[in-house]
N, C-alpha and C positions, 0 to 999 in steps of 0.2 A: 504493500500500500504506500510506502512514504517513498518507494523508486518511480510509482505511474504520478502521486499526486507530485513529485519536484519534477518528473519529466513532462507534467501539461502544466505545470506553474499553477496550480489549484487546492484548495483544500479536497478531500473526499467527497464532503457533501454535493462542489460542485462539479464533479466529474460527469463529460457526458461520454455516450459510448464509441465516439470517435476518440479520448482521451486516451479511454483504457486500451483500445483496439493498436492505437498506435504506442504504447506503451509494451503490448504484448508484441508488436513487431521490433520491438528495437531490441530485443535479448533472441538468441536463439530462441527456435521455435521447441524443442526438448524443454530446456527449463521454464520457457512460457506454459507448457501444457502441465508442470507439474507442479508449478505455483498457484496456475488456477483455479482450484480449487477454493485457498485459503484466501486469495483478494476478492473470489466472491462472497466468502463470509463476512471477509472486514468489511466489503461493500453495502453488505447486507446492516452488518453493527451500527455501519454511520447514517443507515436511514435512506439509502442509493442504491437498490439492489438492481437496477438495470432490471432487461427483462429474461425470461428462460429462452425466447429466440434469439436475445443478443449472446447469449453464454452459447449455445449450440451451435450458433454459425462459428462462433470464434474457436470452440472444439473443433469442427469440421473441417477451418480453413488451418489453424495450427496441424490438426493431423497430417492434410495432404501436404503442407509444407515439409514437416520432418518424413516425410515415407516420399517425399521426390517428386511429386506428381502436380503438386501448383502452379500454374504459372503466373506470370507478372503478372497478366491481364485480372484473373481470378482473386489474386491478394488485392487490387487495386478495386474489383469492383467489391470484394468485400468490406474494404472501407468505407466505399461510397455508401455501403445500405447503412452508415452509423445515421446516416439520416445529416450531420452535416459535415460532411466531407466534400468539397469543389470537385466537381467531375474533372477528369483530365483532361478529357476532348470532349466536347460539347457536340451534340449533332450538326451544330452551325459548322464545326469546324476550328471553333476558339479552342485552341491549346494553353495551357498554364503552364509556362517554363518550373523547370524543376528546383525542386525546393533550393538548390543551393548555388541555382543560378537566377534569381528573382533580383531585379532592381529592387530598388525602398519603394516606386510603384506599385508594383506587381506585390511586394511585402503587404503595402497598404488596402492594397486590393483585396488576394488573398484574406486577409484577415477579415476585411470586414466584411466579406460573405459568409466567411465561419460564422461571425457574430449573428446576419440576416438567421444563416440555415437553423442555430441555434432558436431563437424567437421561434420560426415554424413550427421548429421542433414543440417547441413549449406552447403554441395558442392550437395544437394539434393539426396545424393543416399541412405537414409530414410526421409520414406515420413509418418508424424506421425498421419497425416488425414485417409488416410490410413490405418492405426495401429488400429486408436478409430474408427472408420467402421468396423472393424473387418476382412478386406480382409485376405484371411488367406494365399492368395499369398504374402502378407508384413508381414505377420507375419513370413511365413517360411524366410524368405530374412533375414529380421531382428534375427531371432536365428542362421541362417549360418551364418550370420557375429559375431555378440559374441562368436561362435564356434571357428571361425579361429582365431582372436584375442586372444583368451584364450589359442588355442594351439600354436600361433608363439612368437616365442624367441622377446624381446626388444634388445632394442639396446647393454645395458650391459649385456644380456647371458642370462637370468631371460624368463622362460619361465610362463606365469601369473597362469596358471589353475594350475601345478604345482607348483610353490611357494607358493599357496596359501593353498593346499592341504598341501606340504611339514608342514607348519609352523600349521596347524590344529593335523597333528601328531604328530607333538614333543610337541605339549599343552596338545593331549590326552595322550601321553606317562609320561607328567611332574605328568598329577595329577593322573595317575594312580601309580607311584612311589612314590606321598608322600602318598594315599591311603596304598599302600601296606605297608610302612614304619609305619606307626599310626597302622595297626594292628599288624604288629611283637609286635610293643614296647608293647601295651597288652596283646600278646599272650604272652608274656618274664613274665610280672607285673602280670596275673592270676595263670601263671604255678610257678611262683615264689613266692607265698601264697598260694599253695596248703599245707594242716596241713599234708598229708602223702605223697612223693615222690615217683610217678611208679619205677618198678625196672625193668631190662631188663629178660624177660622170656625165657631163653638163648635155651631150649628146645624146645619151640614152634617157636622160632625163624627158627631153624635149617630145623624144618619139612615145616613152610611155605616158606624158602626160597627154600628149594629143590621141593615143590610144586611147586613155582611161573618159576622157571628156566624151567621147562616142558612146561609149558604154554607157555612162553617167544616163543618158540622157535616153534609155533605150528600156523599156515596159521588160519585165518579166527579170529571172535569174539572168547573170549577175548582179546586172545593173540594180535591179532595187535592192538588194542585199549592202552594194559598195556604199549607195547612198542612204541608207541608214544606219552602216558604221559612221560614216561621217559625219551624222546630223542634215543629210543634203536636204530632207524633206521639208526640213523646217526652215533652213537658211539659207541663204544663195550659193553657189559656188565660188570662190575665191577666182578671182582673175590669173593671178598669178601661177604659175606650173609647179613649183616648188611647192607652195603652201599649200595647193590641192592636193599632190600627189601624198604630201607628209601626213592632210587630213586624212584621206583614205588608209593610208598603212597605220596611222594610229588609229582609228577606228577598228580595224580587224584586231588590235588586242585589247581594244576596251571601245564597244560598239555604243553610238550616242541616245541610239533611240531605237523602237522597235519598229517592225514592216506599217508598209501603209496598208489600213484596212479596206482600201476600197476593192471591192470587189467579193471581199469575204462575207457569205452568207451565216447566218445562226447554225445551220446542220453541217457547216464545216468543224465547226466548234463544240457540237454536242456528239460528232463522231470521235469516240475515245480510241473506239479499235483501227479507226482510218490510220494511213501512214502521213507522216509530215511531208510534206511539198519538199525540195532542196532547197527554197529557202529558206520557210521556219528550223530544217533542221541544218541549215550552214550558222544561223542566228544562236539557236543552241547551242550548238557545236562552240562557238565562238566564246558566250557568254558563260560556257562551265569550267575553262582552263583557268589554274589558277596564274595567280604573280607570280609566285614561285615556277611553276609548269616555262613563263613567256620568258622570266628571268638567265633560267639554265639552259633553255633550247638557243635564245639569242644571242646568251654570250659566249657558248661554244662557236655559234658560225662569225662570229665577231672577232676572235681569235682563230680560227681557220683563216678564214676569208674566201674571195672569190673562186670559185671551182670546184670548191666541195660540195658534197652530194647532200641537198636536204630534203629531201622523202619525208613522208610521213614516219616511216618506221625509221630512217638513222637519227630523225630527231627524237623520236620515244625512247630510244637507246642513250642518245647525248643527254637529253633530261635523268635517266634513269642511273647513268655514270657520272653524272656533275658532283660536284665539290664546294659549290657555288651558296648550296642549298643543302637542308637539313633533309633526308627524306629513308624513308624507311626501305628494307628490303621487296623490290618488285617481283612480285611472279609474273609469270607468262599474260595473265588475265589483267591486271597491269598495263603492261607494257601494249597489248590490243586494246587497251580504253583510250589511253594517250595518243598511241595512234591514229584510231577512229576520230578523234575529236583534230587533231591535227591535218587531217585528209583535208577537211574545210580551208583550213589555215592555207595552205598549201596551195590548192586550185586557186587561192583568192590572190593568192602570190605569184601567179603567173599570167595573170590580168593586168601586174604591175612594175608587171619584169622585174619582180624580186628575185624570180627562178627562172631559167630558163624552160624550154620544151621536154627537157631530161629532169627537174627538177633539181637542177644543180643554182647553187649562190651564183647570182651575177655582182658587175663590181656596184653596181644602182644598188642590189640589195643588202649588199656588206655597209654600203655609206650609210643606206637609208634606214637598216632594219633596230640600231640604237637610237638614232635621232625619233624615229616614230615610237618608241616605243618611251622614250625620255616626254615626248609629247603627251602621250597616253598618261601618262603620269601625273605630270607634272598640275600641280593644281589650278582649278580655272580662276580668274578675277573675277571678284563679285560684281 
């Protein structure tokens, strides 16, 4: 009794059976099922005896724990039937990061639906016997209600599903900017110990920028692909041959915006089993490599230089051998995902004479492929 009331911060009296339940999950499930017994008498002594359903699920879900057979999903919904336990995923699709990756939002949030589910619990419009039966009429009750809660404003304006959401982007946003920042400052520290300095290939410039401008301007793959790496949809194209050609190569490692929708119907979108067009999946393609992934393929052929071979697969290999990056032992299945995703990269790089027709580094691509990719980077002005 004095381990579950110091581990929910509560005295006995006011334990409820999400308390104990998580109380019995934090010691092994063996000595949870043989204390059991005696914390329901002391429960019972202090005036709190829970109910005989809440003690029989918690037998049930401790036994299948200690004999092997529970899984996540099964411990997780037995919490929820304590009646107020925050579903993990909501039918909406609202996820509640995990307990020890919560902002002081998500903290704030969290709790105070505990506090809501509690109330219910106590004016009885959740009924947690119910819950642990499995009635799946209390169950749907019980996720409408977290639903609406989640979607209505507090009292200070603060909408919770939203705040919560809100403050999980700007954390994905935080660590993707010092991500990106850690690679500039390498891509600057590699290119800046290279023993010979690319020089600009002023003539193959000229011809792949006047290539690339026909493309640009041309309905279907590639051209709509190149022009939503670069943002072309939304802004004009640069006059200049240099600054377009640079926007386009930095767009393929960090693409500006997504396709344009015109022309896509609602049953292209409600088909899940359909296959992707080659451009949503060269967009994919594009949008799942990491900084790290662009960091070690670029600066291997940056250090090569002009002539070597960049395939899809000798760059899966250079990223997989880099020294550049911290990265873990690749198998085979590996080394074919980086690939796959690099096949895009690659095709889009011979639209801009990065590579040649063999897929080999040209000297356009040895100049261009840090500078784009320092561009990519590099943070925009407000």
């Amino acid at each position: 009794m004095d381990f579950v009331c110091a581990h929910a911060g509560r005295p006995a009296t006011a334990l409820t059976r999400r308390d104990v339940a998580r109380a019995l999950l934090a010691v092994p499930s063996g000595v949870a099922l043989v204390a059991m017994p005696d914390l329901r008498r002391a429960m019972m002594s202090a005036g709190n005896p829970l109910s005989l359903a809440f003690w029989d699920s918690a037998k049930a879900t401790l036994s299948s724990i200690e004999s092997g057979i529970a899984t996540v999903g099964d411990v997780q919904r037995w919490i929820e039937s304590t009646g107020t336990e925050p579903i993990l995923m909501t039918p909406s699709y609202f996820v509640w990061p995990e307990e020890d990756e919560r902002g002081p939002v998500a903290a704030e949030m969290y709790a105070k639906l505990v506090a809501y589910l509690e109330e219910r619990v106590e004016s009885g419009e959740i009924d947690p016997d119910a819950l642990a039966a499995g009635d799946p009429g209390a169950r749907r009750a019980y996720e409408e209600l977290q639903e609406h809660w989640l979607s209505t404003p507090l009292p200070d304006g603060r909408v919770p599903g939203h705040a919560v959401s809100d403050e999980q982007d700007e954390e994905l946003f935080a660590a993707w900017d010092e991500e990106e920042a850690f690679a500039l400052s390498e891509l600057r520290r590699i290119v800046g110990e290279l023993p010979k300095k690319p020089e600009l290939p002023a003539a193959d410039l000229d011809t792949a920028a006047a290539r690339l401008r026909a493309l640009l301007v041309l309905p279907g793959y590639p051209g709509s692909v190149l022009r939503a790496c670069a943002g072309f949809d939304e802004r004009p194209m640069p006059d200049d041959d240099k600054a377009l050609w640079l926007a386009v190569a930095a767009g393929i490692a960090g693409p500006i915006s997504d396709l344009s929708e015109n022309g896509n119907v609602l049953e292209e979108f409600a088909d899940l089993d359909g296959e992707l067009s080659d451009e949503d999946a060269a967009l994919a393609n594009l949008c799942a490599i990491q900084h790290a992934d662009w960091l070690a393929g670029v600066a291997a052929l940056a250090r090569m230089g002009p002539g070597v071979l960049a395939s899809p697969e000798r760059i899966a290999r250079l990223i997989a051998e880099s020294e550049d990056i911290d990265i873990d032992i690749q198998d085979d299945d590996d080394l074919d995902a980086t690939e796959g995703l690099f096949e895009s990269v690659v095709t889009l790089w011979g639209y801009l004479g990065i590579v040649d027709e063999d897929e080999v580094l040209t000297p356009l691509g040895w100049w261009g492929l840090p500078k784009a990719l320092e561009l990519a980077w590099s943070p925009t002005p407000d």
